[in-house]
C-alpha positions in Angstrom: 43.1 13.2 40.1 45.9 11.2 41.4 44.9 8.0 39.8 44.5 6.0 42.5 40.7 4.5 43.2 39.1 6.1 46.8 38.9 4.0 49.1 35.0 1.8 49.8 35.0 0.8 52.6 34.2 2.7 56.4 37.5 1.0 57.5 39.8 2.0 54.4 38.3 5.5 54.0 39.2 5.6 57.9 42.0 4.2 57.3 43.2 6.6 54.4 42.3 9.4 56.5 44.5 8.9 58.9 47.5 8.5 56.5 46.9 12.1 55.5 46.6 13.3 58.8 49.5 11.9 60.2 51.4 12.6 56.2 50.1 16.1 56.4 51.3 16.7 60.2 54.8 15.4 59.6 54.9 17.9 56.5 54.0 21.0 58.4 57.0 20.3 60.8 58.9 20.0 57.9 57.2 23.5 56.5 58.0 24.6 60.1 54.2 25.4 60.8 54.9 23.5 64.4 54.7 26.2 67.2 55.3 24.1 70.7 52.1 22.8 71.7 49.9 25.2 69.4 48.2 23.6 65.8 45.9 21.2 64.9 44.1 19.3 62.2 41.1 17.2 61.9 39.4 14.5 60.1 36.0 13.6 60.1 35.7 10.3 60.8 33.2 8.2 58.0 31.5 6.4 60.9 30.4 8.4 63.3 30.4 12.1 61.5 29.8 13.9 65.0 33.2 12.4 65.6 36.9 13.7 64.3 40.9 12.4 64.3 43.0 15.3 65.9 46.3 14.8 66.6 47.2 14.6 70.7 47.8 17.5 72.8 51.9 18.6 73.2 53.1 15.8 70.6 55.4 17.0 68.1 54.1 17.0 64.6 57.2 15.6 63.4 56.3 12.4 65.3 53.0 11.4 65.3 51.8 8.5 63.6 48.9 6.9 62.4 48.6 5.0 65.6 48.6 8.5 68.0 45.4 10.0 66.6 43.1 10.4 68.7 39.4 9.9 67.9 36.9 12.7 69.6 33.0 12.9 70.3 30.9 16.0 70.2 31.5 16.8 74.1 35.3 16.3 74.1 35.7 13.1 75.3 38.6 10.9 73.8 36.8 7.8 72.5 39.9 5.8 70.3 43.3 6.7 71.4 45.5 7.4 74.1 46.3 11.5 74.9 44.6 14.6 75.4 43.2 17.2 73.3 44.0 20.7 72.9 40.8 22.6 74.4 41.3 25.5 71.8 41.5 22.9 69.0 38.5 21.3 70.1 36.7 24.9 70.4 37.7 25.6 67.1 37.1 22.2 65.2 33.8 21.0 66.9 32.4 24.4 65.7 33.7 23.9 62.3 32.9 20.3 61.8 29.1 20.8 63.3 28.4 23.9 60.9 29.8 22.3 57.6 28.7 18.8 56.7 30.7 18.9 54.1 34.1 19.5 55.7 36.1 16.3 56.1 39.3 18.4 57.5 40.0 21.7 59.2 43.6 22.8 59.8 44.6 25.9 61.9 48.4 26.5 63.0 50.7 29.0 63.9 52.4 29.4 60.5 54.7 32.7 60.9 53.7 34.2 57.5 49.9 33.6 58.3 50.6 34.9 61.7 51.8 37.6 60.2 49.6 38.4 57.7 46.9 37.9 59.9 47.3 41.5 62.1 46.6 43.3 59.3 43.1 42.4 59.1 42.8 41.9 55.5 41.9 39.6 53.0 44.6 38.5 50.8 45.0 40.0 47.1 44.6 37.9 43.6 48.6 38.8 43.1 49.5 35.4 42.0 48.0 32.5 39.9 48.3 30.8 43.3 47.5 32.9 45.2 43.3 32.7 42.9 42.9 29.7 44.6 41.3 32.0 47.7 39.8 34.8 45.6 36.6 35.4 46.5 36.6 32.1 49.0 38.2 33.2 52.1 37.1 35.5 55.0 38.2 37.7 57.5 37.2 36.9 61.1 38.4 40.4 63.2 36.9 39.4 66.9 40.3 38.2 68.4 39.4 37.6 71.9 42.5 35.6 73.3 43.3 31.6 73.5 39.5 30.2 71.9 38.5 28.4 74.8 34.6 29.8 74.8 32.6 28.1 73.0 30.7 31.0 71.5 34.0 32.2 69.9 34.4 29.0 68.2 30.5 29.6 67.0 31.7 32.8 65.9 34.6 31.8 63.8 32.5 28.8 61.9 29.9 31.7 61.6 32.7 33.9 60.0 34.4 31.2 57.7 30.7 30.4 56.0 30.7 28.5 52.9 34.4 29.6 52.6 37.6 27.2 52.5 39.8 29.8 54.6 39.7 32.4 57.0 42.4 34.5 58.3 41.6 34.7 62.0 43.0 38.5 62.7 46.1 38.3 65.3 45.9 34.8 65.5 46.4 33.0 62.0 45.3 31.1 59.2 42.2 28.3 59.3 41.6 26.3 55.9 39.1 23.5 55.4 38.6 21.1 52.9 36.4 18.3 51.6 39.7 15.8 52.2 42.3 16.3 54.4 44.7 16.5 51.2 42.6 19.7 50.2 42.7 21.1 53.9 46.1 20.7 54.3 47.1 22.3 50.8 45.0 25.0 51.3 47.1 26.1 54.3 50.3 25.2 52.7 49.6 27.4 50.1 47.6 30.4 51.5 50.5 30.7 54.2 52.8 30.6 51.0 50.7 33.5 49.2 51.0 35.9 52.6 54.1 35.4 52.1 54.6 36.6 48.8 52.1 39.6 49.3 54.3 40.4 52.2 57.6 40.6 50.5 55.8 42.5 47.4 54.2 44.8 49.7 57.6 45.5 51.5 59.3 46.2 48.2 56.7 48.3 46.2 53.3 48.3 45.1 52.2 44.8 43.3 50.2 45.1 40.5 46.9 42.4 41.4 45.3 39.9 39.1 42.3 41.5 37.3 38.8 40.4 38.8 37.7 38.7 35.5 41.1 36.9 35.3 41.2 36.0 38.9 37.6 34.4 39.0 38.6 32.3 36.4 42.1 31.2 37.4 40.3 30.7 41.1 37.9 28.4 39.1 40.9 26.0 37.9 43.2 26.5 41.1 40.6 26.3 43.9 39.0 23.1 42.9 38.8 20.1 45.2 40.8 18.1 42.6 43.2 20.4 42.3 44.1 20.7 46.1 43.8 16.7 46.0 46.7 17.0 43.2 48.7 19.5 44.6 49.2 17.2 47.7 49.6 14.2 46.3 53.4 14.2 45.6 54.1 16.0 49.3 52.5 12.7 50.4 54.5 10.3 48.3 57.7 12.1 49.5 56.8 12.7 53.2 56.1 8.8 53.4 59.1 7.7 51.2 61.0 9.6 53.4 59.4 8.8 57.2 57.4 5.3 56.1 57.0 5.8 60.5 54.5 7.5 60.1 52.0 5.0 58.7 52.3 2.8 61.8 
């Protein structure tokens, strides 16, 4: 929906994956999702699906760059890249990317409004037209069992998200995936957005929601692929206007 043509080639859809993952990292420090060392997001890479890019391990978001991504095979291992991994991230994302073929990216960090959200246990209301884009397409995963460093609880959580594009993980935060990493990371940029609004209009009264017949069908406008693809596209043109470092 942009208007530009995908890429064709393994190397330019690699390529153009890793501009969006490094874009979408340098955005989320400027969103202030960055939490120290905590956060990740993953591409699959076109090659060698069993494979994904995650940014390295204690690296600032606001500056890694194309050239830090590290590339990652099924056990762990660092294959492209020089760094470490974050053993949670790769609990989490392994799980994720092995369970949905059709995920490209998964993004989980420690937003404060998803963090916050997130200890109440509960799926998030149709209050906004924006808010549609996760009605009836997000979960709930309530077995918070510390750090995710088993590997079961990682099964669990992939269990838990489904054929969903988010689940809130209770006490923990927010995971969105996506078909593209645009869609990934807008669907995180825009759920933490909606806890925050159904935060703020739960602490001043009682919000009136979205009716279900009117939420099904905004949800089937704003929670396309295309329209997550849209959505991100100028956040990309301005994040690499503005830091052109980070295609290096």
């Amino acid at each position: 929906m942009s208007g530009a043509r995908p890429p064709r080639t393994v190397e330019e859809e690699r390529h153009y994956r890793q501009q969006r993952l490094a874009a979408s990292l340098r955005l989320f420090a400027k969103f202030g999702f960055d939490d120290g060392a905590g956060g990740h997001i993953t591409a699959r890479d076109p090659e060698y699906p069993e494979q994904f890019w995650i940014n390295p391990f204690g690296m600032h978001f606001a500056q890694v760059r194309v050239s830090d991504l590290l590339l990652v095979d099924a056990e762990g291992n660092v294959v492209s890249g020089s760094g470490s991994v974050n053993p949670a991230g790769f609990t989490i994302h392994s799980h994720i990317h092995a369970a949905r073929p059709d995920v490209v990216s998964a993004v989980h960090t420690h937003s404060v409004y998803g963090r916050a959200w997130a200890t109440l246990g509960r799926r998030l209301d149709p209050l906004t037209q924006d808010a549609c884009a996760f009605y009836e397409d997000h979960e709930v995963f309530d077995g918070f069992g510390g750090v995710v460093l088993d590997s079961e609880e990682g099964k669990r959580i992939a269990e838990r998200l489904g054929g969903a594009k988010a689940v809130i993980l209770r006490n923990h935060g927010l995971l969105t995936v996506g078909s593209s990493v645009q869609e990934a990371a807008w669907w995180f940029i825009s759920m933490d957005r909606s806890c925050q609004v159904q935060l703020l209009a739960e602490a001043a009264g009682s919000p009136v929601p979205i009716a279900h017949e009117v939420a099904r069908a905004t949800a089937e406008t704003m929670g396309t692929a295309g329209m997550g693809r849209l959505n991100f596209h100028p956040l990309y043109a301005d994040i690499v206007r503005a830091q052109p470092d980070l295609l290096e």
